[in-house]
MARRO-749850 format. One record per atom (N, C-alpha, C): atom name; y, x, z. Coordinates in steps of 0.1 Angstrom, whole numbers. Layout:
% MARRO-749850
    a   north    east      up
   CA       Y       X       Z
...
***
This chain:
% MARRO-749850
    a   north    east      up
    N     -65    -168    -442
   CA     -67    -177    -430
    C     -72    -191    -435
    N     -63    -198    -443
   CA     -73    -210    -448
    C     -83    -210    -453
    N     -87    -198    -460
   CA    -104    -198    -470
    C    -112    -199    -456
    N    -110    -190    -445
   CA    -119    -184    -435
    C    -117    -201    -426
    N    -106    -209    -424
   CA    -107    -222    -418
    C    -116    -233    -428
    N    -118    -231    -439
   CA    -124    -241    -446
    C    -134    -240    -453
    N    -141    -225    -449
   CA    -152    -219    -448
    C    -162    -227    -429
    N    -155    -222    -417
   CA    -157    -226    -409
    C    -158    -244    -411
    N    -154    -250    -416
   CA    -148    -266    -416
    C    -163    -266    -422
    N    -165    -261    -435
   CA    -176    -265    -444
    C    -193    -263    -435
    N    -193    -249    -430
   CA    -202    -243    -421
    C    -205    -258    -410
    N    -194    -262    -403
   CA    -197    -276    -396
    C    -204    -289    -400
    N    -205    -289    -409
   CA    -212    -302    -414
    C    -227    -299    -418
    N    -230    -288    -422
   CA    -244    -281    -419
    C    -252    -288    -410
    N    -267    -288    -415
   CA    -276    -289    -405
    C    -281    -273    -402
    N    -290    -274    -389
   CA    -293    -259    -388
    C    -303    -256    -398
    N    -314    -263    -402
   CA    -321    -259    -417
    C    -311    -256    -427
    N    -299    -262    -428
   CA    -293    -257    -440
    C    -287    -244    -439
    N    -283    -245    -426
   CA    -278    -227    -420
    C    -284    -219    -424
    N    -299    -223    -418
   CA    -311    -212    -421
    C    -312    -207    -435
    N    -317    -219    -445
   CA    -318    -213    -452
    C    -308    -207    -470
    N    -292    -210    -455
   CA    -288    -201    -470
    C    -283    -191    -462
    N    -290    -185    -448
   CA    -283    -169    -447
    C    -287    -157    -453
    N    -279    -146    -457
   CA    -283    -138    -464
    C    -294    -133    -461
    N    -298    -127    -470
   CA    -310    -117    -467
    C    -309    -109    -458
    N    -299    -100    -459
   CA    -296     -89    -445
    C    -298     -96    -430
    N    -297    -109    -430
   CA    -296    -116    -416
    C    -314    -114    -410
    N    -320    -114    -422
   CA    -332    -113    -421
    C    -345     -99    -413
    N    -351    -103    -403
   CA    -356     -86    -399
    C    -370     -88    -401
    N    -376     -78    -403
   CA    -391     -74    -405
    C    -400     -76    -389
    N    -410     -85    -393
   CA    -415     -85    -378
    C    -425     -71    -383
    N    -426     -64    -371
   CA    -435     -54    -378
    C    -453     -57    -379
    N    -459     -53    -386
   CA    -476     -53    -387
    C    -483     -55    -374
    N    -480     -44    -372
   CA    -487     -39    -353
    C    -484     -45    -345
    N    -474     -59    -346
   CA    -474     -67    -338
    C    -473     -84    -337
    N    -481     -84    -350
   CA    -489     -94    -353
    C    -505     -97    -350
    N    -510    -103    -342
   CA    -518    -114    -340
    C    -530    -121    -348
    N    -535    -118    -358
   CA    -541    -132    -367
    C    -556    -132    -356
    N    -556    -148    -351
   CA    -569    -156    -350
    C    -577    -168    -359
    N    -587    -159    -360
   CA    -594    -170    -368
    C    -602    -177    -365
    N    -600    -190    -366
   CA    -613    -202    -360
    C    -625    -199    -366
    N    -633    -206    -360
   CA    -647    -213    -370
    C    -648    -217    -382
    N    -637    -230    -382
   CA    -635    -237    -389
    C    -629    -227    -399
    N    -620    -213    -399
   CA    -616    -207    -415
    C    -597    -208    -406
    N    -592    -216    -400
   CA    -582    -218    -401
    C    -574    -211    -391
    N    -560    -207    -393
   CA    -557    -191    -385
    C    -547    -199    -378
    N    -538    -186    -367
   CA    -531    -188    -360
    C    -523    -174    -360
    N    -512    -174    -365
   CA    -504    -160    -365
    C    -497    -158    -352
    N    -499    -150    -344
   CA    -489    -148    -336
    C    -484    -133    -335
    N    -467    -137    -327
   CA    -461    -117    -329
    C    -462    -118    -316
    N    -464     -98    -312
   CA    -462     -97    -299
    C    -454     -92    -295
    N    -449     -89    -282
   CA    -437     -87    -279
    C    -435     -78    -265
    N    -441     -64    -280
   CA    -444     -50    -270
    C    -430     -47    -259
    N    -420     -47    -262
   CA    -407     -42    -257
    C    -409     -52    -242
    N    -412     -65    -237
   CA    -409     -72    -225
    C    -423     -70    -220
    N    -437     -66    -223
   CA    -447     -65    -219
    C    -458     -58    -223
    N    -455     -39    -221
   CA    -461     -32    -225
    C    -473     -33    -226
    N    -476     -29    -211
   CA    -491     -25    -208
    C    -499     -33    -212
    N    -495     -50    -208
   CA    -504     -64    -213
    C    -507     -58    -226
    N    -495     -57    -239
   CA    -500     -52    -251
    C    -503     -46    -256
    N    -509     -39    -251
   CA    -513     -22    -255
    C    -533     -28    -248
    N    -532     -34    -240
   CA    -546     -41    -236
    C    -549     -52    -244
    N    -540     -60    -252
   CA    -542     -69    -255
    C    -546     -65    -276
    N    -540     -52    -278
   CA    -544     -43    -287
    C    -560     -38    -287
    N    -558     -33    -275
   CA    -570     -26    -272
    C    -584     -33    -278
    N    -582     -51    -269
   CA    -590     -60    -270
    C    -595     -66    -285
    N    -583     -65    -292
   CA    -585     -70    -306
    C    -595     -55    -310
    N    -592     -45    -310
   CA    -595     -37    -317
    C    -614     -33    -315
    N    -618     -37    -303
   CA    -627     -37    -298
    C    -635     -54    -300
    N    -632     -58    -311
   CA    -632     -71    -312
    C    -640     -82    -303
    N    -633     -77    -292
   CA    -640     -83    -275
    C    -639    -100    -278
    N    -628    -106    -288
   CA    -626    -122    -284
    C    -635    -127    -297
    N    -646    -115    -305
   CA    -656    -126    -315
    C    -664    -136    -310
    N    -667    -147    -315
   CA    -671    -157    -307
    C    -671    -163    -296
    N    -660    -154    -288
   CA    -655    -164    -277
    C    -648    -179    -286
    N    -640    -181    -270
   CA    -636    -195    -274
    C    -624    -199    -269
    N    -618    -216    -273
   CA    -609    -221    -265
    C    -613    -229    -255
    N    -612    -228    -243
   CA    -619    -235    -234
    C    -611    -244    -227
    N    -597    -246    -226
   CA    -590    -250    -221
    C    -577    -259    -231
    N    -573    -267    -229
   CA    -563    -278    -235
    C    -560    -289    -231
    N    -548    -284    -217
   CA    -539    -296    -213
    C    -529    -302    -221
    N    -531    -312    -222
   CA    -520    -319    -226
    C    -506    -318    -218
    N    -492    -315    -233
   CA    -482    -319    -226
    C    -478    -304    -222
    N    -488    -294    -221
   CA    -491    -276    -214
    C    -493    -271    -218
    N    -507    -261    -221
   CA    -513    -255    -228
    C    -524    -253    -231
    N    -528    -241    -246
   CA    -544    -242    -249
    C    -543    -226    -245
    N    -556    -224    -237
   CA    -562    -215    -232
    C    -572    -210    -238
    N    -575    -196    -243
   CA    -591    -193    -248
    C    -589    -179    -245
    N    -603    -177    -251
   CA    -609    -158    -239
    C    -618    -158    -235
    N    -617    -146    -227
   CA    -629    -145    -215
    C    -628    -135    -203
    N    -623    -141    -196
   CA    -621    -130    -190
    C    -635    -121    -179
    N    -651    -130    -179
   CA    -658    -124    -176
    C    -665    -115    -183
    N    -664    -111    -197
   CA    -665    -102    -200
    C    -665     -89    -201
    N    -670     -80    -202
   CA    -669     -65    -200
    C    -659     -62    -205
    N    -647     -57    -203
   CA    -636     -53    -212
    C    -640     -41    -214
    N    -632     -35    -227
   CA    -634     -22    -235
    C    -625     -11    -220
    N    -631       0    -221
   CA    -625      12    -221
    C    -613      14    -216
    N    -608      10    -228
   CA    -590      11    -229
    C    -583       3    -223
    N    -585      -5    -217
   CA    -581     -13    -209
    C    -573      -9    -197
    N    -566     -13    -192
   CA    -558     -12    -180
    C    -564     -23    -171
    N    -573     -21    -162
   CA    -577     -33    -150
    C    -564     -42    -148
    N    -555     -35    -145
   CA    -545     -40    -130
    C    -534     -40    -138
    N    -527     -42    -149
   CA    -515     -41    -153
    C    -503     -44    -143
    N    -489     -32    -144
   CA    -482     -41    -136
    C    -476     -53    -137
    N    -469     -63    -130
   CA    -464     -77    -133
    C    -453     -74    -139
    N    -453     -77    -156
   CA    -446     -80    -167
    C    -437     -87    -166
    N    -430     -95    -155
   CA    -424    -102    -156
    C    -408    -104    -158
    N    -406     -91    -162
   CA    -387     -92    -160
    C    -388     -79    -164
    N    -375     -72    -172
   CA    -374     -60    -173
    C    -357     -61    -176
    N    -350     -46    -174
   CA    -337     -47    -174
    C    -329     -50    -189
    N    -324     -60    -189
   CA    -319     -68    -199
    C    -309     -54    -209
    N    -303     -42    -200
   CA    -297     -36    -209
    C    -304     -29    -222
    N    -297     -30    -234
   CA    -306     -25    -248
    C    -310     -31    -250
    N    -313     -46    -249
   CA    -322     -51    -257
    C    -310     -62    -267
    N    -302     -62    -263
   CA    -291     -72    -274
    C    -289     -81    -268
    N    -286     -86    -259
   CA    -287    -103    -251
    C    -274    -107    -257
    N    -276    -117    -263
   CA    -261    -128    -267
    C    -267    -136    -259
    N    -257    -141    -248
   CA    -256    -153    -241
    C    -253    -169    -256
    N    -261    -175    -246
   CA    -261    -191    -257
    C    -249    -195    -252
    N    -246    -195    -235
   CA    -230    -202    -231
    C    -230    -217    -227
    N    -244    -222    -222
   CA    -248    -236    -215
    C    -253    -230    -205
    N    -252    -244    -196
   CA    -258    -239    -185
    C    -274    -244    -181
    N    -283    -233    -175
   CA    -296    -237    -179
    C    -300    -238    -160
    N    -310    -249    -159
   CA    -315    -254    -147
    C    -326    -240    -140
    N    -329    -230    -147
   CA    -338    -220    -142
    C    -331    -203    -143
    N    -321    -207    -146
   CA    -318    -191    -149
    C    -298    -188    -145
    N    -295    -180    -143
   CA    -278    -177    -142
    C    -276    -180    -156
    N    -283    -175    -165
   CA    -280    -171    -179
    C    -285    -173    -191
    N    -290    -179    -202
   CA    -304    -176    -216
    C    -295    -178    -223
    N    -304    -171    -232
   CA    -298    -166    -251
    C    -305    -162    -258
    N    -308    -148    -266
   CA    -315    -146    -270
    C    -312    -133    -273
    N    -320    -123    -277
   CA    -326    -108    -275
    C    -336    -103    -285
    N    -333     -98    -294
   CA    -339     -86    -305
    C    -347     -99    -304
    N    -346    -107    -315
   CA    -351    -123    -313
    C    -362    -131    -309
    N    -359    -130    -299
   CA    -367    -138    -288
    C    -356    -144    -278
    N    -359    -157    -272
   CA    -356    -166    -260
    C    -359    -162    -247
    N    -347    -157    -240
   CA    -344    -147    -231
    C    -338    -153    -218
    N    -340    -153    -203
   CA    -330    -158    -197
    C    -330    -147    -188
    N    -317    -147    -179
   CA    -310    -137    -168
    C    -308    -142    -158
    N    -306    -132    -143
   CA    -303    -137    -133
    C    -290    -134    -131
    N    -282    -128    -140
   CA    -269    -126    -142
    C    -270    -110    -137
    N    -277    -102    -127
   CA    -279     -91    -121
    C    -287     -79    -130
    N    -285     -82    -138
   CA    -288     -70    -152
    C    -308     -72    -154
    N    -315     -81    -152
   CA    -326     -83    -152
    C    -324     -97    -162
    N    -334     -96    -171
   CA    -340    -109    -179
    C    -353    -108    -185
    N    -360    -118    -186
   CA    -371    -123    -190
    C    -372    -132    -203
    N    -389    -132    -209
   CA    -387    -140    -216
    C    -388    -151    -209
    N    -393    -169    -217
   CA    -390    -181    -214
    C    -399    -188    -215
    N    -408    -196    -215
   CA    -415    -200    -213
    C    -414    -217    -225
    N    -414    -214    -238
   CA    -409    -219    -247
    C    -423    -227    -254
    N    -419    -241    -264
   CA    -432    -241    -269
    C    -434    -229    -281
    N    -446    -226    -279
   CA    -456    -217    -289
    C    -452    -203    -282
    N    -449    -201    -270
   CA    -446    -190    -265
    C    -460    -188    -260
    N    -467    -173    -260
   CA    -478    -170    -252
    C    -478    -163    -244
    N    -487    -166    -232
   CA    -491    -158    -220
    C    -503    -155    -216
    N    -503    -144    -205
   CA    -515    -142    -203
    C    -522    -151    -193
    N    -537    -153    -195
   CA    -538    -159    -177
    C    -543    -152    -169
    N    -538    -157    -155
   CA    -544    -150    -149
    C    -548    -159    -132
    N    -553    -147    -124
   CA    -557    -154    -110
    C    -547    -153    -100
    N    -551    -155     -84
   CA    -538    -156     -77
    C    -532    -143     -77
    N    -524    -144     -75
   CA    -517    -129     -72
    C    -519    -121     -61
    N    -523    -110     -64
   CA    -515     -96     -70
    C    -519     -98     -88
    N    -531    -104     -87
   CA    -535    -103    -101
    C    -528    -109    -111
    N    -528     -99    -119
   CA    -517    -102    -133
    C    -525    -105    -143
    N    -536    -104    -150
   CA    -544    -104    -156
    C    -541     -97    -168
    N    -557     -91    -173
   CA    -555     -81    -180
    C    -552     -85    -199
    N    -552     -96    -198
   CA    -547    -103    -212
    C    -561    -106    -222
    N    -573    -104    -212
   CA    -588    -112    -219
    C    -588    -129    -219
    N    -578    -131    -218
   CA    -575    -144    -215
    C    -558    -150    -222
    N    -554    -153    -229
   CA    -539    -160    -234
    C    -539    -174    -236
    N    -528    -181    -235
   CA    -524    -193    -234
    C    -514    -194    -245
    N    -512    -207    -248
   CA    -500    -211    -259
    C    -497    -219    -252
    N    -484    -227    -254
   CA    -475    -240    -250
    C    -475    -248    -259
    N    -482    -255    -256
   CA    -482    -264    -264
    C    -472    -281    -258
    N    -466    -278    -252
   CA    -460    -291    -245
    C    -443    -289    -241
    N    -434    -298    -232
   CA    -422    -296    -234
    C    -424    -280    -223
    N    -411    -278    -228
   CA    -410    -262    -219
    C    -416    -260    -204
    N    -425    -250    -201
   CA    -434    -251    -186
    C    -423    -242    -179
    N    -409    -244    -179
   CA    -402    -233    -173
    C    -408    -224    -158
    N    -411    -234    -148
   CA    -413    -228    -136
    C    -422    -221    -137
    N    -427    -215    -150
   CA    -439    -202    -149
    C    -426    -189    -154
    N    -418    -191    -158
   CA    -409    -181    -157
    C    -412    -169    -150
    N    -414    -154    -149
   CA    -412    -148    -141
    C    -427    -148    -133
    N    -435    -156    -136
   CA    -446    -157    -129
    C    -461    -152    -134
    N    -459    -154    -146
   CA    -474    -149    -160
    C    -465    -144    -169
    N    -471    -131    -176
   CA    -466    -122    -184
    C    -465    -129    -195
    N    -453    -132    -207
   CA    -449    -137    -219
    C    -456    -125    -225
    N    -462    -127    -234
   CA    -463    -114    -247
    C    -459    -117    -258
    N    -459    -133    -259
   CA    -455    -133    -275
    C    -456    -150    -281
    N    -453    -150    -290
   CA    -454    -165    -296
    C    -459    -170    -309
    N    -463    -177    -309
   CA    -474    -187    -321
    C    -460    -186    -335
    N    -463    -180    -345
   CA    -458    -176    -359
    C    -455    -188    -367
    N    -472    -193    -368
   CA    -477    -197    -375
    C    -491    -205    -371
    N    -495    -218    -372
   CA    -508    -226    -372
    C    -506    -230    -359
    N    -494    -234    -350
   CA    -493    -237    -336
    C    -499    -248    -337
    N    -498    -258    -347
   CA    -504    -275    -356
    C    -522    -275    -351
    N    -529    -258    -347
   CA    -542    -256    -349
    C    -548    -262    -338
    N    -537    -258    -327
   CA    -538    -257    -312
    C    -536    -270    -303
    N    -524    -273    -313
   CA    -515    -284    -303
    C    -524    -298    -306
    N    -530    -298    -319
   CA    -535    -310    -319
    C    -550    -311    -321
    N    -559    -297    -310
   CA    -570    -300    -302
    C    -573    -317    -294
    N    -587    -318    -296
   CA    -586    -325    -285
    C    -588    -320    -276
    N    -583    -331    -258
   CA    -573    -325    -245
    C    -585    -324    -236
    N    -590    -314    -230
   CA    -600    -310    -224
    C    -605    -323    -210
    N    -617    -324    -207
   CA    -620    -335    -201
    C    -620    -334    -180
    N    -618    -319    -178
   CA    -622    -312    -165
    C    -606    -310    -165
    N    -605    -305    -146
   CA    -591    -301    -141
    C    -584    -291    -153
    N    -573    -293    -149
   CA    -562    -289    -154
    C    -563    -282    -172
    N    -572    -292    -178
   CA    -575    -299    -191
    C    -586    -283    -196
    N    -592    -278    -187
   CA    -604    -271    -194
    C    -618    -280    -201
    N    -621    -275    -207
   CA    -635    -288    -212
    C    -649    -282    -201
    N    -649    -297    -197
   CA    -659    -294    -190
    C    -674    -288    -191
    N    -676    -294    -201
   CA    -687    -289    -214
    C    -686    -278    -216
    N    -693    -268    -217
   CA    -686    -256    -228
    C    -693    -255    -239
    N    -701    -266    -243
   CA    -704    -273    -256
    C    -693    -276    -267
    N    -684    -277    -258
   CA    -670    -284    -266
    C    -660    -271    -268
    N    -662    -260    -263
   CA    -650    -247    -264
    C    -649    -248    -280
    N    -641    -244    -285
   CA    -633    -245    -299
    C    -638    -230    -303
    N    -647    -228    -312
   CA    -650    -214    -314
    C    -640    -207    -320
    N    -638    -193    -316
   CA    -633    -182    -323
    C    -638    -176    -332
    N    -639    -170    -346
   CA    -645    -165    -354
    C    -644    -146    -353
    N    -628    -146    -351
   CA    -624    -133    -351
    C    -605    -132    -343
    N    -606    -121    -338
   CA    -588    -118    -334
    C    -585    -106    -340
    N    -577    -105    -347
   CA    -575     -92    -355
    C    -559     -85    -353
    N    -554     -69    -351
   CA    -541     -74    -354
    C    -537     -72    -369
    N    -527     -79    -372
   CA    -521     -84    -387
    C    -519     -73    -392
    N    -522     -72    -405
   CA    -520     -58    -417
    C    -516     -68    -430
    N    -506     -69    -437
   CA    -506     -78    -443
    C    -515     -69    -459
    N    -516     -58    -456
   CA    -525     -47    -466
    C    -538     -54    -467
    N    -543     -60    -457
   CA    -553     -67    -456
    C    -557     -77    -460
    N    -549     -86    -461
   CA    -547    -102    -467
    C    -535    -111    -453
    N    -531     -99    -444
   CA    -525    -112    -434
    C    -510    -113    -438
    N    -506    -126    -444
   CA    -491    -124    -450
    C    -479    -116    -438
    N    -471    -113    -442
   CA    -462    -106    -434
    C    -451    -117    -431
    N    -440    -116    -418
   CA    -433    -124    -415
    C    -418    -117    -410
    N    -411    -127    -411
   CA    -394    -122    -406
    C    -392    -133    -398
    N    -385    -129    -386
   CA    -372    -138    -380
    C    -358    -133    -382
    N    -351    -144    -379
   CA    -332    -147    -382
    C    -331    -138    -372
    N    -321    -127    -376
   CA    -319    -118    -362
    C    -308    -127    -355
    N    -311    -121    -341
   CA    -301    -131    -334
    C    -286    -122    -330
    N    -288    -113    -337
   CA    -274    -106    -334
    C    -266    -107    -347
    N    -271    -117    -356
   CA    -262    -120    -372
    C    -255    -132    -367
    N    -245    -133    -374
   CA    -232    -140    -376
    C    -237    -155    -379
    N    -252    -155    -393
   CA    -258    -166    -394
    C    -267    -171    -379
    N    -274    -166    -374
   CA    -279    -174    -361
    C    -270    -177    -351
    N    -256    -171    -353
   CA    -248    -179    -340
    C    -240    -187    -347
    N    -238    -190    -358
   CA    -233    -205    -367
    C    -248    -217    -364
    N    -255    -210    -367
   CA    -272    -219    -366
    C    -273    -221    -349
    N    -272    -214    -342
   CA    -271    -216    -327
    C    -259    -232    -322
    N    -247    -228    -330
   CA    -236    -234    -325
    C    -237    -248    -331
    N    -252    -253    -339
   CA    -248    -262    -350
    C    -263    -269    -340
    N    -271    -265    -333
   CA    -280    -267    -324
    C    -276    -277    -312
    N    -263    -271    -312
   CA    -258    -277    -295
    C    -249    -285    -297
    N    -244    -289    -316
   CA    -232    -295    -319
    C    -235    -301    -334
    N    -245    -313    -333
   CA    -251    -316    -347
    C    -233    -326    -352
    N    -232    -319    -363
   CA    -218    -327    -368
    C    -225    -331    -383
    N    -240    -332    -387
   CA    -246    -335    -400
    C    -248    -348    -401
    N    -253    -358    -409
   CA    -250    -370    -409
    C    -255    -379    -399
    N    -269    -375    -399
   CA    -276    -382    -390
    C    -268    -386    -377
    N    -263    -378    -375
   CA    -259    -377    -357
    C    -246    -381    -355
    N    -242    -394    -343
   CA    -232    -398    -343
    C    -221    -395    -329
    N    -233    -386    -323
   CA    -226    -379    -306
    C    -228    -365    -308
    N    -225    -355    -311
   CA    -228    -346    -308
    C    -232    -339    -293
    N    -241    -339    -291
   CA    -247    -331    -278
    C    -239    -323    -269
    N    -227    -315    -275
   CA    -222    -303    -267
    C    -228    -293    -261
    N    -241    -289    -262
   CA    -248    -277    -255
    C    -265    -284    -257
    N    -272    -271    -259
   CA    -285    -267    -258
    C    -288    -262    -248
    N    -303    -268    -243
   CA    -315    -252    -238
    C    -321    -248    -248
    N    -319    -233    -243
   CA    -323    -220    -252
    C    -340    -227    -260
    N    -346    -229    -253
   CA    -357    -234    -260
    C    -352    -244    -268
    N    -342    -251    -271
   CA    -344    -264    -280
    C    -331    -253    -292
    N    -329    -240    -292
   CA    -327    -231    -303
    C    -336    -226    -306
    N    -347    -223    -308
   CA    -354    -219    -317
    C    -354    -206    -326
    N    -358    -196    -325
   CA    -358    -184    -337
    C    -362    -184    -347
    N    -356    -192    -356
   CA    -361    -191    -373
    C    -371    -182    -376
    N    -384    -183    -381
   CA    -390    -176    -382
    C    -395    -177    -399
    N    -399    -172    -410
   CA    -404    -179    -424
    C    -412    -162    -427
    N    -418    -169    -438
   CA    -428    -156    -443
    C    -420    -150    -452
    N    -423    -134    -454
   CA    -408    -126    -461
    C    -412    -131    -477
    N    -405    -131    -479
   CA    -402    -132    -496
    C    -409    -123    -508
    N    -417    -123    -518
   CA    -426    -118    -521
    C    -415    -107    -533
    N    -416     -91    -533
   CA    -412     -84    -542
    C    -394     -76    -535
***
């Protein structure tokens, strides 16, 4: 009982980087290949992202399709609100074959199986958030949840509704959380790695920060999905059903490390974060 109290005691003075990086290995899960992302600029410089087949099939299985048919070569980024997000694609293009026109709206699926640990604050858009086979999850308490609308989270775009869009078109967040798209544009997935590529474009000159020019779109070189067989490094996140992310979670909403002289008492799920690092080589 005392080792395990002065174990706890010691675990509190922790910052959540220090959490992070002394949880074991086991805490650690394999993002898989097939659902990684790599985009490459013009300029050489990439952007990893994972997707996130289990909350948005069909989008991903189109948004597969799309890489594979390498429909986004030389497109572009045409769009970057500040504060929002960066937008690139095309959605007047011919899409491939494989495509699904009309996907249905991705927007919520039944929270049971997927692992939901409640975080246990109370959040301004949802009954419920936490997190799920690791990703940033919220609930209506009625057995439905969604992802969140987090920075470096991606979505698809699309037009008014019925249309969902077919995912020839993705966004990043680059700004504080856009919660009220919640439930509204399909989540597929989130920026790994090179969010730094995106976020600090310059901010588009036309409505709702598209460039008006399309002199100015940010070229694409290539969208590939990730094989790390290939040259694309491989990646892990902190599982969020380990013992280490809910010490790292509790250390989020309760900084007791030097710096901090009030501790906060509670987090939004977005300001936890899912440890993400590149796996360890051997």
């Amino acid at each position: 009982m005392l080792l395990s109290l002065l174990a706890a005691a010691a675990a509190a003075s922790l910052s959540p980087a220090e959490i992070v990086a002394q949880a074991p290995e086991a805490a650690w899960r394999d993002i898989a290949p097939q659902d990684l992302l790599v985009m490459t600029l013009a300029d050489g410089g990439t952007v990893t992202i994972q997707l996130a087949p289990g909350w948005a099939p069909v989008h991903i299985a189109n948004i597969a399709a799309f890489a594979d048919a390498r429909f986004w070569d030389g497109a572009g980024i045409n769009r970057v609100q500040d504060n929002y997000v960066v937008q690139w694609g095309d959605a007047t293009r011919a899409a491939p074959a494989a495509v699904q026109p009309k996907p249905p709206a991705e927007y919520q699926r039944p929270l049971a199986g997927t692992g939901f640990r409640a975080l246990g604050f109370p959040d301004a858009y949802a009954r419920q958030t936490g997190h799920a086979g690791g990703w940033p999850v919220a609930t209506d308490g009625k057995g439905n949840g969604w992802l969140v609308h987090c920075y470096g989270m991606v979505g698809v775009g699309r037009d008014m509704s019925p249309d969902t869009g077919t995912g020839a078109e993705l966004y990043a967040v680059i700004g504080h959380a856009p919660r009220h798209l919640d439930r509204n544009v399909a989540l597929v997935g989130r920026v790994v790695d090179g969010i730094e590529r995106l976020s600090a474009l310059p901010r588009g000159d036309g409505a709702l920060g598209v460039y008006a020019d399309a002199a100015r779109h940010v070229p694409i070189a290539r969208i590939r999905r990730g094989d790390p067989d290939a040259g694309a490094p491989a990646w892990q996140y902190l599982s969020t059903d380990s013992p280490a992310f809910a010490t790292y979670a509790r250390a989020r909403a309760n900084r007791h490390d030097a710096f901090f002289n009030l501790p906060a008492g509670g987090a939004d799920v977005c300001n936890v974060p899912v440890p993400l690092r590149r796996k360890p080589a051997g």
